[in-house]
N, C-alpha and C positions, 0 to 999 in steps of 0.2 A: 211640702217644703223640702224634707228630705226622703231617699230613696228607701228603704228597707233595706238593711241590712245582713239579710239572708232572701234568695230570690223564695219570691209569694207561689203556694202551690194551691191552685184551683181546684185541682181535681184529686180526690187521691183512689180513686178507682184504679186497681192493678198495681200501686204501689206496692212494693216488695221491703217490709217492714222486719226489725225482730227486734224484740222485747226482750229485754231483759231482767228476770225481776216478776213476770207476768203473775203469779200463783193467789195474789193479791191486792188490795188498796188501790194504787193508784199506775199498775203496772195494767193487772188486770182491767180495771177502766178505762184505761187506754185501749190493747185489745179488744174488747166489745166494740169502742168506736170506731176505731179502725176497720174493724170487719163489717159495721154497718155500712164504711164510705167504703165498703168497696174491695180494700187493700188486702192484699195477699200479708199470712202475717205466722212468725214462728216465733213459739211461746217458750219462753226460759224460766227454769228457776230449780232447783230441788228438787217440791214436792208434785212428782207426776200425777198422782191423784188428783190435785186443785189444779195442776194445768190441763186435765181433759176434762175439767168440768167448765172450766173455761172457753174451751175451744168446742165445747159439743154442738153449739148451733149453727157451727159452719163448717162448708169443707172447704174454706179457703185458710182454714187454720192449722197449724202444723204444730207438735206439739217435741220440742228435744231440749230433754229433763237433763242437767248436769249442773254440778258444786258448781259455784264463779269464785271459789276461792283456791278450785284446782286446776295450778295454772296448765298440764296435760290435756286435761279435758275441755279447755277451750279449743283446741284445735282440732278434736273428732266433735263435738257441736257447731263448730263450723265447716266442718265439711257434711255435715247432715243438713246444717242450716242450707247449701250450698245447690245438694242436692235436690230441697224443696223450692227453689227462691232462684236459683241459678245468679243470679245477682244482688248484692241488698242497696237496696234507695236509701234507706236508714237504718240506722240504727237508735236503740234507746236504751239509755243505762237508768232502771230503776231499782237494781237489786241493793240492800241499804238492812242494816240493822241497827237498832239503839237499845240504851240500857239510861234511863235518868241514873244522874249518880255525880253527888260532890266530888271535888279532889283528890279528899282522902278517902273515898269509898273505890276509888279507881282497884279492880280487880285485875293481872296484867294478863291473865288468859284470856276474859270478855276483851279486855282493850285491844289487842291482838286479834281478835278474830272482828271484830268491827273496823280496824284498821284495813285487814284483808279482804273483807267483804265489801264496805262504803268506798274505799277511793284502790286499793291493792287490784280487784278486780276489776275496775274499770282501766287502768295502766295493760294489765293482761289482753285485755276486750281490745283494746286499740292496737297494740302489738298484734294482732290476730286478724283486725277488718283490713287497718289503715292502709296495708301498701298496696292492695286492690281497688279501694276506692279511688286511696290517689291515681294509679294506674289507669282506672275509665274514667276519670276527668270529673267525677259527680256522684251525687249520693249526699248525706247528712248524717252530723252526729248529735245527736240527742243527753246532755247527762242531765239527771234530777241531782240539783244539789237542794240547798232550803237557807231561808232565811237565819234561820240560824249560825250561817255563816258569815252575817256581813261583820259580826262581833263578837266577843264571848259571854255566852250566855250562862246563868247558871243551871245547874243540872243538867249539863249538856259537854261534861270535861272532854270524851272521848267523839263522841257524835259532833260536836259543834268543827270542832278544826278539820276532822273529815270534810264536812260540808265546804268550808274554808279552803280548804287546799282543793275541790271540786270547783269550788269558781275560782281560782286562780288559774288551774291548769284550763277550764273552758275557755278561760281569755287569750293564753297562747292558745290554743287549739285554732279557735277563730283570725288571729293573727299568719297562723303557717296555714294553714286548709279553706280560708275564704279568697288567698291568690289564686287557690288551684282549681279554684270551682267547684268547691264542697261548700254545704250551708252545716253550720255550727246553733246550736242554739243552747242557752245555759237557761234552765228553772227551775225559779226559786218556790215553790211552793211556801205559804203560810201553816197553821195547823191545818192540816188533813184527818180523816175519822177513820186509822185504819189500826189492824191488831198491835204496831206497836205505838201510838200517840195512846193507846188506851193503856198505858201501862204509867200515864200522868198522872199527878195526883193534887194536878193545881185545875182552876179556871182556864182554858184555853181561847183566847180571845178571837172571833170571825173565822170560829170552826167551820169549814165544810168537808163534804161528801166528796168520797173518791170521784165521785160521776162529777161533780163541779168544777173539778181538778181536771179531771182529763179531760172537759170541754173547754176551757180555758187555755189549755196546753194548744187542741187540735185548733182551736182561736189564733192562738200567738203563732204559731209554726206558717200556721197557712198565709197567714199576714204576712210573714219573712222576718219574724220579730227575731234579734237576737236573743238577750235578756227575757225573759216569761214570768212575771212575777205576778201575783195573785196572793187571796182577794186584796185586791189595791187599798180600801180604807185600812187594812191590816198592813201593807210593804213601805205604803209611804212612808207610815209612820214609824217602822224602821228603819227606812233609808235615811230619814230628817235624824232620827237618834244617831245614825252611824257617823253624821257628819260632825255632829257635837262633840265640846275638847273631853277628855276622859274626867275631870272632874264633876262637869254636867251629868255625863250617861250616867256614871257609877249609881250619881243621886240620885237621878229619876229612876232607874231599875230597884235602886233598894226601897225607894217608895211604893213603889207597884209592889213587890214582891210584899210588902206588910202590909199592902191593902190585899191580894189576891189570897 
């Protein structure tokens, strides 16, 4: 009935990928599948040692290690990216830190470096691909935001608006860059099983595996889905909360939270 809102990619054989974030969770799972379909793909993050263990079963994988929270260094990573890739089809921003943490437990060095790391480096990332992409008429951006952004959540002071201001800004993104003939895609991932959801200390409701995650993603993308949300009995049912007047959510969250 309606079109797809990002043009459907069939094939991703010889796609020209890079990851951002790749070293683990659900950046890493991505990578693997990418290289399984095919795609040519250059792995970002810090820790160089976990991105050549990631990249060791292919030589269609490239591996250039740099901070994403030094804004310098994105521009000698893209031009390494550059020189492997000669052009990128997409891009993916999964680079992301969290710390659970009340209001008043807000620490303003952790909150600073999550601020620069979850949404700071991705503003960097785009100042760096975008005026190229726009330039050859095509290409894609990719950012992982989470459902923790459709509202505020608790334990999530610093993490959750991140996420929030990650789907706000993919909505312009998609408004200026789908005239131009760029696909946009904004995901919302539910809980995921990666080093930091394990630093939870609650019940995590319709947990899955990085690998569920990034099959789900290369699902939505390929489809031409904007929006990527997963697992669905888990998004709905925050979509359905986000619409509710703030007296309703407040109750129903402090229910759960004294049943969990």
């Amino acid at each position: 009935m309606f079109s797809p809102m990002n043009k459907p990619i069939s094939d991703w054989k010889n796609q020209r990928i890079w990851i951002i974030g790749a070293s683990s969770g659900i950046g890493a799972a991505l990578a693997e599948q990418a290289l399984k379909a095919g795609a040519h793909v250059v792995l970002s993050a810090r820790n160089a040692a976990q991105l050549q263990l990631v990249a060791q079963s292919s030589t269609c994988a490239y591996v250039v290690p740099f901070d994403v929270t030094n804004q310098a260094a994105w521009t000698t990573a893209y031009q390494q990216t550059q020189q492997h890739l000669a052009k990128i089809d997409l891009i993916i921003f999964c680079a992301a830190t969290y710390q659970p943490e009340l209001s008043w437990e807000i620490n303003a060095t952790s909150a600073d470096r999550t601020l620069r790391t979850n949404l700071g480096a991705v503003y960097t990332g785009l100042a760096t691909v975008l005026p190229d992409m726009v330039a050859q008429g095509g290409g894609g951006i990719a950012v992982i935001a989470s459902v923790a952004g459709y509202f505020g959540l608790p334990n999530a002071s610093v993490y959750g608006p991140t996420k929030a201001a990650l789907i706000n800004l993919t909505e312009i993104l998609y408004s200026d860059l789908h005239p131009k003939g760029l696909n946009v895609y904004l995901i919302n991932p539910g809980f995921v099983k990666t080093p930091l959801t394990d630093r939870n200390t609650f019940t995590m409701p319709a947990l899955q595996t990085p690998e569920q995650a990034a099959a789900a993603i290369w699902q939505g993308m390929s489809a031409g889905r904007f929006e990527i949300h997963f697992p669905r009995r888990f998004t709905q049912v925050m979509k359905l909360l986000q619409l509710l007047p703030y007296r309703w959510r407040f109750f129903l969250l402090e229910r759960f939270l004294k049943t969990s």
